[in-house]
C-alpha positions as protocol buffer text, in pm:
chain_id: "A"
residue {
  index: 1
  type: UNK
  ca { x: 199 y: -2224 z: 4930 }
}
residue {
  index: 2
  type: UNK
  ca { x: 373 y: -2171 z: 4587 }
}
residue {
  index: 3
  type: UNK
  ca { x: 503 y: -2308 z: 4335 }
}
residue {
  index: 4
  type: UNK
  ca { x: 943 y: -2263 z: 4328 }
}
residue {
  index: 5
  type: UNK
  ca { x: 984 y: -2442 z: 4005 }
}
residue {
  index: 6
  type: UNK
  ca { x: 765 y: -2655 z: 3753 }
}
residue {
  index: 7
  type: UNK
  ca { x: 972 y: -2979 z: 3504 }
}
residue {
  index: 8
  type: UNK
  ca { x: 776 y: -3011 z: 3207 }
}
residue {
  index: 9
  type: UNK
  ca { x: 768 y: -3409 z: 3186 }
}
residue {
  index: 10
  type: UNK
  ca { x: 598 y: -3429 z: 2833 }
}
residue {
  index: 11
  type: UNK
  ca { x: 713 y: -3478 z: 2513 }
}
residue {
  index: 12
  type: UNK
  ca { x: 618 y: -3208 z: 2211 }
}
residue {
  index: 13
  type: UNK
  ca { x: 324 y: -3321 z: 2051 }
}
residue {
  index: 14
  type: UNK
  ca { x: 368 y: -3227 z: 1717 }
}
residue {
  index: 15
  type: UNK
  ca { x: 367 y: -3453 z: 1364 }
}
residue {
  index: 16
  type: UNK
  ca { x: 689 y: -3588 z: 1441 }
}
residue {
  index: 17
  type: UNK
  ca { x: 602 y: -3728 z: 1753 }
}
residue {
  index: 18
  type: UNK
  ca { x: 659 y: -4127 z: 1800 }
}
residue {
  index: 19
  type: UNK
  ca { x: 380 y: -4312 z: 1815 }
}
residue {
  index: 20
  type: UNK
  ca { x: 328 y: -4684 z: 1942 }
}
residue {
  index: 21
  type: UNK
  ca { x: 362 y: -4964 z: 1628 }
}
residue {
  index: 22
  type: UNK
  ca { x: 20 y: -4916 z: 1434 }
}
residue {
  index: 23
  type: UNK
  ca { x: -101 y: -4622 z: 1617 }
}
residue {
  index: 24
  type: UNK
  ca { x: -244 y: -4345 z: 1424 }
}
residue {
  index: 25
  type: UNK
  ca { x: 5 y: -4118 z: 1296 }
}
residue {
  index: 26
  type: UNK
  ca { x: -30 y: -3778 z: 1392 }
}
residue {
  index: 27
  type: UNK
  ca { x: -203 y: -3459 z: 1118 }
}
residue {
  index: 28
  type: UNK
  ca { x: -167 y: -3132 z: 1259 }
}
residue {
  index: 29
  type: UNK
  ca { x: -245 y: -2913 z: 1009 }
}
residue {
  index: 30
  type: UNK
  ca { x: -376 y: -2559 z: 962 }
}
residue {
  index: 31
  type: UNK
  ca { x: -762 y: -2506 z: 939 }
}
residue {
  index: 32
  type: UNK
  ca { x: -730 y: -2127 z: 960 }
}
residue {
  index: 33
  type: UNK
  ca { x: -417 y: -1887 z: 918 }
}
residue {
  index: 34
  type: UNK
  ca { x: -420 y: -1498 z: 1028 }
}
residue {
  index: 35
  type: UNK
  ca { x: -338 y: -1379 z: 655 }
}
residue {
  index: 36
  type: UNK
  ca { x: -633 y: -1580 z: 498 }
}
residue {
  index: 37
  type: UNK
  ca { x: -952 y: -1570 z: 801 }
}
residue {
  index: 38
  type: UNK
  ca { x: -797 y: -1288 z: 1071 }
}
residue {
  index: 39
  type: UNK
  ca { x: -719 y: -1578 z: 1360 }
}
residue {
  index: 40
  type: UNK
  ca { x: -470 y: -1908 z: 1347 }
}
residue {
  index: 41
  type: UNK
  ca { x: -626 y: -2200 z: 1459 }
}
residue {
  index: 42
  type: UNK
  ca { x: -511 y: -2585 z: 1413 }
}
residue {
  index: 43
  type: UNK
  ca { x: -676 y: -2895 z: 1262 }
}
residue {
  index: 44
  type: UNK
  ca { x: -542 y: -3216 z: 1494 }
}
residue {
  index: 45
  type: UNK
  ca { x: -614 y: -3527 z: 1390 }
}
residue {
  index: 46
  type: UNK
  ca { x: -401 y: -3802 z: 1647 }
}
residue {
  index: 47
  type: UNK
  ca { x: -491 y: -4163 z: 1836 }
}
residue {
  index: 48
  type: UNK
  ca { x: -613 y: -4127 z: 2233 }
}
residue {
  index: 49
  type: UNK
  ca { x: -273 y: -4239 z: 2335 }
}
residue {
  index: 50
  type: UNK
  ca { x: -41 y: -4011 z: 2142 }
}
residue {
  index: 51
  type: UNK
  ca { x: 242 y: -3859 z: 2237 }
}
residue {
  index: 52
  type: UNK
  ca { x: 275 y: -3830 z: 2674 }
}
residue {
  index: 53
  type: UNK
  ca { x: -119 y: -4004 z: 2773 }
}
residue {
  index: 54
  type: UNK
  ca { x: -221 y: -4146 z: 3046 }
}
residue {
  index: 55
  type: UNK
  ca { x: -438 y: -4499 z: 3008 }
}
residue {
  index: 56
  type: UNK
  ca { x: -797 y: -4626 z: 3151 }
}
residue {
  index: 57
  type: UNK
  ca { x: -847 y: -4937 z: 3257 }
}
residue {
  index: 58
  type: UNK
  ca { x: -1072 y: -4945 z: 2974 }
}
residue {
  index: 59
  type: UNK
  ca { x: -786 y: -5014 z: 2770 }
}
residue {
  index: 60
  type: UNK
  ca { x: -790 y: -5348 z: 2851 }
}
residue {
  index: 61
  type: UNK
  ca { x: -1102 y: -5420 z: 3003 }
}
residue {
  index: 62
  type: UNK
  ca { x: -1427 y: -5393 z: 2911 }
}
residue {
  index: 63
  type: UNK
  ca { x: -1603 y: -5315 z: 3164 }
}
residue {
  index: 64
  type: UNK
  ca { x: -1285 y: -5073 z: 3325 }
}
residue {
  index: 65
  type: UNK
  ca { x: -1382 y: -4723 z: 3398 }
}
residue {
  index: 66
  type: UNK
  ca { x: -1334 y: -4475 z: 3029 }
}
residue {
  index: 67
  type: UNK
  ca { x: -1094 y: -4196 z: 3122 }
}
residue {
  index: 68
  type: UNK
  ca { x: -1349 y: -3934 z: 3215 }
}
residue {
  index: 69
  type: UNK
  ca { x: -1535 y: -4139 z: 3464 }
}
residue {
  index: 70
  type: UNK
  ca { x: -1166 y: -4167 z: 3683 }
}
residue {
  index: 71
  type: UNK
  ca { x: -1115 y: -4032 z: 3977 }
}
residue {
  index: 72
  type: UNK
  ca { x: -890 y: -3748 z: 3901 }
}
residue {
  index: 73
  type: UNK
  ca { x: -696 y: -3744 z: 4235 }
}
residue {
  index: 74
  type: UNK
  ca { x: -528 y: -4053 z: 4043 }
}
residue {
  index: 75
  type: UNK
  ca { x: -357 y: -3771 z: 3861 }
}
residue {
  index: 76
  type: UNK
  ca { x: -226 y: -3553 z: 4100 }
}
residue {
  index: 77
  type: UNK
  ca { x: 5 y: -3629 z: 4402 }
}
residue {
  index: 78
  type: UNK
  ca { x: 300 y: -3666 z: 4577 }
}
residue {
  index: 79
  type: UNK
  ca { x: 562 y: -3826 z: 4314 }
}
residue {
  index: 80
  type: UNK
  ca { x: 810 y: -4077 z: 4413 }
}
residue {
  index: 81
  type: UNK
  ca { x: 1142 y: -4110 z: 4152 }
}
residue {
  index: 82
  type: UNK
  ca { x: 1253 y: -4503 z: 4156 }
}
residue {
  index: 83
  type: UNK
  ca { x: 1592 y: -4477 z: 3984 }
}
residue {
  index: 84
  type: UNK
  ca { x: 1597 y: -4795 z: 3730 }
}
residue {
  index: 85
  type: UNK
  ca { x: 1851 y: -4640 z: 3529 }
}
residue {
  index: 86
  type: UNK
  ca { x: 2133 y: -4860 z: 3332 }
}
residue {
  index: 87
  type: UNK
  ca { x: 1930 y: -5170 z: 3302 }
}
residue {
  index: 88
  type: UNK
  ca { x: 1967 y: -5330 z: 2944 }
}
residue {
  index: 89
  type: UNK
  ca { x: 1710 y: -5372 z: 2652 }
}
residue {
  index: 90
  type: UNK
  ca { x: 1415 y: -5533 z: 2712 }
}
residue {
  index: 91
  type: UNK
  ca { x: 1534 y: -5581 z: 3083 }
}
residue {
  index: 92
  type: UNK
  ca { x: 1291 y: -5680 z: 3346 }
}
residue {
  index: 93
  type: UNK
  ca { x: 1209 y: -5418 z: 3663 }
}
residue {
  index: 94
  type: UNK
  ca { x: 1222 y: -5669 z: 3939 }
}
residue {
  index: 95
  type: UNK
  ca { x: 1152 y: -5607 z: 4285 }
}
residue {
  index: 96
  type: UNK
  ca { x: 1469 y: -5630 z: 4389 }
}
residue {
  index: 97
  type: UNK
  ca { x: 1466 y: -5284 z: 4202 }
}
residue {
  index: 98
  type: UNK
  ca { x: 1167 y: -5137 z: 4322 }
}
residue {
  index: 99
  type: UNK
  ca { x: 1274 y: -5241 z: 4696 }
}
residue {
  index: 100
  type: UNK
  ca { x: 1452 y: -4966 z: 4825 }
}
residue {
  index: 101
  type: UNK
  ca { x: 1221 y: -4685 z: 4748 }
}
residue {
  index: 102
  type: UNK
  ca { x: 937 y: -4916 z: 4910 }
}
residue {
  index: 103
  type: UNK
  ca { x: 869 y: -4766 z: 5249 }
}
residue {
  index: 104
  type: UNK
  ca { x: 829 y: -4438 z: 5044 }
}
residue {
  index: 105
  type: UNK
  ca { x: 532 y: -4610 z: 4869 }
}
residue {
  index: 106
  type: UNK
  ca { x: 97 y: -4623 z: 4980 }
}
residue {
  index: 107
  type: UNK
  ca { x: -250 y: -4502 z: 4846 }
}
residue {
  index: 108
  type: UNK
  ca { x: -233 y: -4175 z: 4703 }
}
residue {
  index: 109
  type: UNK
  ca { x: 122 y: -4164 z: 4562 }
}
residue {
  index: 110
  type: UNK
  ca { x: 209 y: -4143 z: 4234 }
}
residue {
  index: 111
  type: UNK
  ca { x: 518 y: -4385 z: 4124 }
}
residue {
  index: 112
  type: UNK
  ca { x: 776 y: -4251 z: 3854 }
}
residue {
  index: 113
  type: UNK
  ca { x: 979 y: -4523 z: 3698 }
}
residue {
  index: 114
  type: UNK
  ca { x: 1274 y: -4342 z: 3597 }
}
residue {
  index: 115
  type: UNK
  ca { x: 1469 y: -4575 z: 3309 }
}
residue {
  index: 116
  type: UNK
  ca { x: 1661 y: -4223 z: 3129 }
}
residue {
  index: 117
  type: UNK
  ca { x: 1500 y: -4408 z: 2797 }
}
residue {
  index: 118
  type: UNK
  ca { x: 1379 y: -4127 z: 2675 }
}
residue {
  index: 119
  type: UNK
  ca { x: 1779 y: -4060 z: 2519 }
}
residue {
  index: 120
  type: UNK
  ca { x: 1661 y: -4300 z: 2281 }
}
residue {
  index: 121
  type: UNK
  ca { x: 1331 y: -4094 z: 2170 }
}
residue {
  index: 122
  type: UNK
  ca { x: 1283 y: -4102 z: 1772 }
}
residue {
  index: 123
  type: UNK
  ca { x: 1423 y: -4425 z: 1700 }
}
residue {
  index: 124
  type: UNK
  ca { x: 1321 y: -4778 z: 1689 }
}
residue {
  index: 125
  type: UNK
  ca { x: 1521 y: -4893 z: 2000 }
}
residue {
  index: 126
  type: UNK
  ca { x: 1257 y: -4663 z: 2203 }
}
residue {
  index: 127
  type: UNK
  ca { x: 1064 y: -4991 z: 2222 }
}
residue {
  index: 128
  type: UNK
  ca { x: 1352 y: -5209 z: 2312 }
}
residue {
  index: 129
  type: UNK
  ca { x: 1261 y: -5046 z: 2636 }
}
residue {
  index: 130
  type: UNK
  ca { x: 1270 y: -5240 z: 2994 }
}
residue {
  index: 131
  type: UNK
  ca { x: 963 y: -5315 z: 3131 }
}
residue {
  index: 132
  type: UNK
  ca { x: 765 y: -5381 z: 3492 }
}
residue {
  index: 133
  type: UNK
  ca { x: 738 y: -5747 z: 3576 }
}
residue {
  index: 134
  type: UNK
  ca { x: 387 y: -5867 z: 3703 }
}
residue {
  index: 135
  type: UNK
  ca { x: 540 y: -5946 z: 4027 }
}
residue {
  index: 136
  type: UNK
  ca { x: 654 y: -5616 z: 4098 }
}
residue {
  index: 137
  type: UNK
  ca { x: 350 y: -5444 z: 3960 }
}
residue {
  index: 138
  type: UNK
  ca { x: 204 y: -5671 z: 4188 }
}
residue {
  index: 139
  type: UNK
  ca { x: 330 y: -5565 z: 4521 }
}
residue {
  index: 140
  type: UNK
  ca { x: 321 y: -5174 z: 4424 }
}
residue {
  index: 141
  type: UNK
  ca { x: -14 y: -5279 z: 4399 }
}
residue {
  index: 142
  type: UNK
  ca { x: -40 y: -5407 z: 4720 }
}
residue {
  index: 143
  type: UNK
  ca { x: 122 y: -5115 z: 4903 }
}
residue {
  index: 144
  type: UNK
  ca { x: -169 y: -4895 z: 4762 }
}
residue {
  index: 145
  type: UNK
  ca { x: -17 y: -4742 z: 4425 }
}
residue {
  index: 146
  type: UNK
  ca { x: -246 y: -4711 z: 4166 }
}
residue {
  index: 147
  type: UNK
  ca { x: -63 y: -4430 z: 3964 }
}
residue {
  index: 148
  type: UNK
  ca { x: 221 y: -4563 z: 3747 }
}
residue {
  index: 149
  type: UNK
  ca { x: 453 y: -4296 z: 3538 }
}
residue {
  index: 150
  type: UNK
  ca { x: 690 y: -4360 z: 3279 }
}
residue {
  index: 151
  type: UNK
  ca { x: 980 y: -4250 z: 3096 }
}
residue {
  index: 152
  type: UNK
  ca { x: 945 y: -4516 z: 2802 }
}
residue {
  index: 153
  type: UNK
  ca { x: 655 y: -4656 z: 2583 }
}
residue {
  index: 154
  type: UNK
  ca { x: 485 y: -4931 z: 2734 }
}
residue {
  index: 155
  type: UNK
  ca { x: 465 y: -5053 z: 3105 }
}
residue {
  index: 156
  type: UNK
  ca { x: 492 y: -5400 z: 2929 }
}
residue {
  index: 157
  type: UNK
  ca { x: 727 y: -5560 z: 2689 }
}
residue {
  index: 158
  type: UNK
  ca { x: 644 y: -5375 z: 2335 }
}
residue {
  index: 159
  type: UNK
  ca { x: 614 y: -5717 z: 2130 }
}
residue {
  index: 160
  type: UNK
  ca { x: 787 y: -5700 z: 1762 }
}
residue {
  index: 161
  type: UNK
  ca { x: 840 y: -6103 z: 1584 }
}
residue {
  index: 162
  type: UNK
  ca { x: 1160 y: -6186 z: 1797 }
}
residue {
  index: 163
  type: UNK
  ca { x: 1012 y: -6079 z: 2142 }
}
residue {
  index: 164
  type: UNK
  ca { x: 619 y: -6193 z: 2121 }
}
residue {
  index: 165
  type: UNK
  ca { x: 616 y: -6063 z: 2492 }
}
residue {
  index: 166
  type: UNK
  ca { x: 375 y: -6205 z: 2774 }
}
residue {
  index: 167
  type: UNK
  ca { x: -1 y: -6097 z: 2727 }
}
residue {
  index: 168
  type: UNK
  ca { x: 61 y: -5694 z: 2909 }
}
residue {
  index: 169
  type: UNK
  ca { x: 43 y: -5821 z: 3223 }
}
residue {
  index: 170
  type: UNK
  ca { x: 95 y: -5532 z: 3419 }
}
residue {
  index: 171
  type: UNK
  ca { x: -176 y: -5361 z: 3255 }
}
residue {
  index: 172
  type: UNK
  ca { x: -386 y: -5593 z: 3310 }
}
residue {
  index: 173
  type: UNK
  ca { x: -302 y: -5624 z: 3670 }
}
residue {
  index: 174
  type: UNK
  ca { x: -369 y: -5226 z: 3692 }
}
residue {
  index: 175
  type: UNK
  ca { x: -692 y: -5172 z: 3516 }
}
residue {
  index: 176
  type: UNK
  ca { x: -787 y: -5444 z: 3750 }
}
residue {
  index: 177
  type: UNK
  ca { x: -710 y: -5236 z: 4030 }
}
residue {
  index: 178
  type: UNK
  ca { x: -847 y: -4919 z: 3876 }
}
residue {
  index: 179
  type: UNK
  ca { x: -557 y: -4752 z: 3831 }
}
residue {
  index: 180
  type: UNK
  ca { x: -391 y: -4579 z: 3571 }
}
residue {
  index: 181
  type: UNK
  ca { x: -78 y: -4600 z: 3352 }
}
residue {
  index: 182
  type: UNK
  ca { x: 142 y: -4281 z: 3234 }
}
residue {
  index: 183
  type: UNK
  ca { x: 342 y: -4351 z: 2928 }
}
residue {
  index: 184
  type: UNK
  ca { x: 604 y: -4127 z: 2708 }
}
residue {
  index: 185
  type: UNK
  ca { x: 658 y: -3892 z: 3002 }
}
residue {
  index: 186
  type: UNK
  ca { x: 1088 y: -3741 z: 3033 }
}
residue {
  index: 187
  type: UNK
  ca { x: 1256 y: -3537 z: 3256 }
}
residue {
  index: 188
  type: UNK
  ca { x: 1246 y: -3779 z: 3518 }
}
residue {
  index: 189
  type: UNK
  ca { x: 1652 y: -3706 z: 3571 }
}
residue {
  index: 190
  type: UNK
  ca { x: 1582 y: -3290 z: 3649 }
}
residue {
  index: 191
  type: UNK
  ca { x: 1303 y: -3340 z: 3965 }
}
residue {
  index: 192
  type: UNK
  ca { x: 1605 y: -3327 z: 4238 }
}
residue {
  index: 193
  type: UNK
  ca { x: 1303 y: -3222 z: 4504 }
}
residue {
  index: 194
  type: UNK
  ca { x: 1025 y: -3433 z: 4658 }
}
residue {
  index: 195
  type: UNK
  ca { x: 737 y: -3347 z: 4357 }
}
residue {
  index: 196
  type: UNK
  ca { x: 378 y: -3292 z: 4320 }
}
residue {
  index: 197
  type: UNK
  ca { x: 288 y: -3458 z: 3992 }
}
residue {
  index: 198
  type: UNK
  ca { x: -13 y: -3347 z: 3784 }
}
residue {
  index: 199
  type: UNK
  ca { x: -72 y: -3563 z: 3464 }
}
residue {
  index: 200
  type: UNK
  ca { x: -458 y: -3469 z: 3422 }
}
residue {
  index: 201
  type: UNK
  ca { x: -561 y: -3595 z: 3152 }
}
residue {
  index: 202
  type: UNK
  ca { x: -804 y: -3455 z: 2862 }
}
residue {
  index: 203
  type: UNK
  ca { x: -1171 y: -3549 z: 2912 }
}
residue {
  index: 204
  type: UNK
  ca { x: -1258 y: -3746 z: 2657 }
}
residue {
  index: 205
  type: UNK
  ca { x: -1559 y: -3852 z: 2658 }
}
residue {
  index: 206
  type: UNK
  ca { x: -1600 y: -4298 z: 2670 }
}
residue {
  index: 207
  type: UNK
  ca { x: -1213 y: -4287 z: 2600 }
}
residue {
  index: 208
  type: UNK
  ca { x: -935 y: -4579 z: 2689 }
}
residue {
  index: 209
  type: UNK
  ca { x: -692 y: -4290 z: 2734 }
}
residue {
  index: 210
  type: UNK
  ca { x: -626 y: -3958 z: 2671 }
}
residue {
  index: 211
  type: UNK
  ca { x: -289 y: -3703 z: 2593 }
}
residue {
  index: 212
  type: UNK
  ca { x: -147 y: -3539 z: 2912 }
}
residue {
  index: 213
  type: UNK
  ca { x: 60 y: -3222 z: 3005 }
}
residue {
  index: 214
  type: UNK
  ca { x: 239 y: -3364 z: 3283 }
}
residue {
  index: 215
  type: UNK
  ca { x: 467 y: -3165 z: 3486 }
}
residue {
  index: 216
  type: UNK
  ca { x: 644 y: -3215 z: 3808 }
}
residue {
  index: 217
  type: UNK
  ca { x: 611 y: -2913 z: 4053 }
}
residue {
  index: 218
  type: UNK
  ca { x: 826 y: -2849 z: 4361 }
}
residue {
  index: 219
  type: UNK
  ca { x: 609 y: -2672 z: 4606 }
}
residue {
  index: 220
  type: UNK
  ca { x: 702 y: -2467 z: 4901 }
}
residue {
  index: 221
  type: UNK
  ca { x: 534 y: -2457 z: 5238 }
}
residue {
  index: 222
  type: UNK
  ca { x: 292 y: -2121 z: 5299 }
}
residue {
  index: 223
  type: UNK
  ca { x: 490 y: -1862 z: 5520 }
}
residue {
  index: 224
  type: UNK
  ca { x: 300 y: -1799 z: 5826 }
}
C-alpha cells in the first residue's frame, strides 16, 4: 500500500493565525538565528487549542480523559465528507442534513463536516459559523462516531452578546462519549477520494487539547 496523494487540511500556524474570542494570541518569535548562535530555532508561545487542534473531553469535563491519555486510533481512520455546504450564518446542522451520508457512518470512522467556511478565515464572520445541533450529534453518536472534524471554529454556536448560544451542547454530548472534536481544519472541498484521515495530535502532557497536522491521504491497495 501507498500513499497516491496527501490534502493538507490545516491551517498555517503562524502569528497571524485566528484564534477563538479570548484565546491566547499567538508569539512566535526567534530564540536563536544562524548569523548570531550557528542554528535557527523558534520561541512559540500559543493556547492548547490554536490554530487546527483537536479537543479532550477534558475540555469540558473534569474527570474526561487529558489528550495524551486518548486512544489515538480516535485520530486516524477512514474519513467520511458530509457536504453541509450553503447553509446560512449561525445555521443549525440538522439531521435531515446528516441523513444521507448515514449508512456510511459506525465505530471507527472519522466524520468531516464540510461547511466551505473556511472562505471566511481572518475575519470576524468566521464565528458566525453553522453549527451541529445536539440532536444530530446525538445520533452520530449512536451509530458509533466518536471522531468529529471541522472546517469552522466551534462544533457549537460561538456565543458573542446577540447570540448567547445554548450551553456547547455537542461538546458536551462528545466528551461524554469519549470522543474527540477537530476544529479549524480546510480543504474539505479537494478530498474527491474515499480518505484516511490522520489528525494526531501533540502529546501534551494533562492537556484539554492539543494543535494538529491533519491531512487527508488517499491510499492505494498493495499490488500483489
Amino acid at each position: 500500500m501507498h500513499v497516491r496523494r496527501i490534502v493538507d487540511l490545516s491551517v498555517p500556524l503562524s502569528e497571524s493565525t485566528q484564534v477563538y474570542p479570548g484565546d491566547p494570541v499567538p508569539r512566535i518569535e526567534p530564540a536563536a538565528t544562524v548569523e548570531a548562535d550557528g542554528f535557527n530555532l523558534l520561541s512559540l508561545r500559543l493556547g492548547s487549542q490554536t490554530g487546527t487542534h483537536v479537543d479532550a473531553p477534558y475540555h469540558f469535563r473534569a474527570d474526561g480523559a487529558r489528550i495524551d491519555e486518548m486512544d489515538l486510533s480516535l485520530f486516524a481512520g477512514e474519513g467520511v465528507v458530509i457536504d453541509v455546504t450553503g447553509l446560512a450564518p449561525r445555521a443549525r446542522i440538522t439531521w435531515e442534513a446528516i441523513a444521507p451520508a448515514a449508512g456510511r457512518l459506525g465505530p471507527g470512522v472519522i466524520v468531516l463536516l464540510h461547511t466551505a467556511w473556511p472562505a471566511r478565515y481572518g475575519t470576524p464572520a468566521y464565528f458566525d459559523h453553522p453549527f451541529l445541533d445536539a440532536d444530530a450529534c446525538r445520533r452520530m453518536l449512536d451509530l458509533g462516531v466518536r471522531t468529529f472534524l471541522l472546517d469552522f471554529p466551534n462544533i457549537d454556536e460561538t456565543p458573542d452578546a446577540a447570540h448567547p448560544g445554548e450551553g456547547f451542547p455537542a461538546h458536551r454530548l462528545i466528551a461524554a462519549a469519549g470522543g474527540a472534536i477537530g476544529e479549524n481544519l480546510r480543504g474539505f472541498e479537494l478530498i474527491d477520494f474515499t480518505p484516511f484521515v490522520s489528525c494526531l495530535p501533540l502529546r501534551l502532557a494533562g492537556a484539554d487539547g492539543a494543535p494538529v497536522r491533519a491531512v487527508a491521504m488517499d491510499l492505494a491497495p498493495p499490488v500483489r
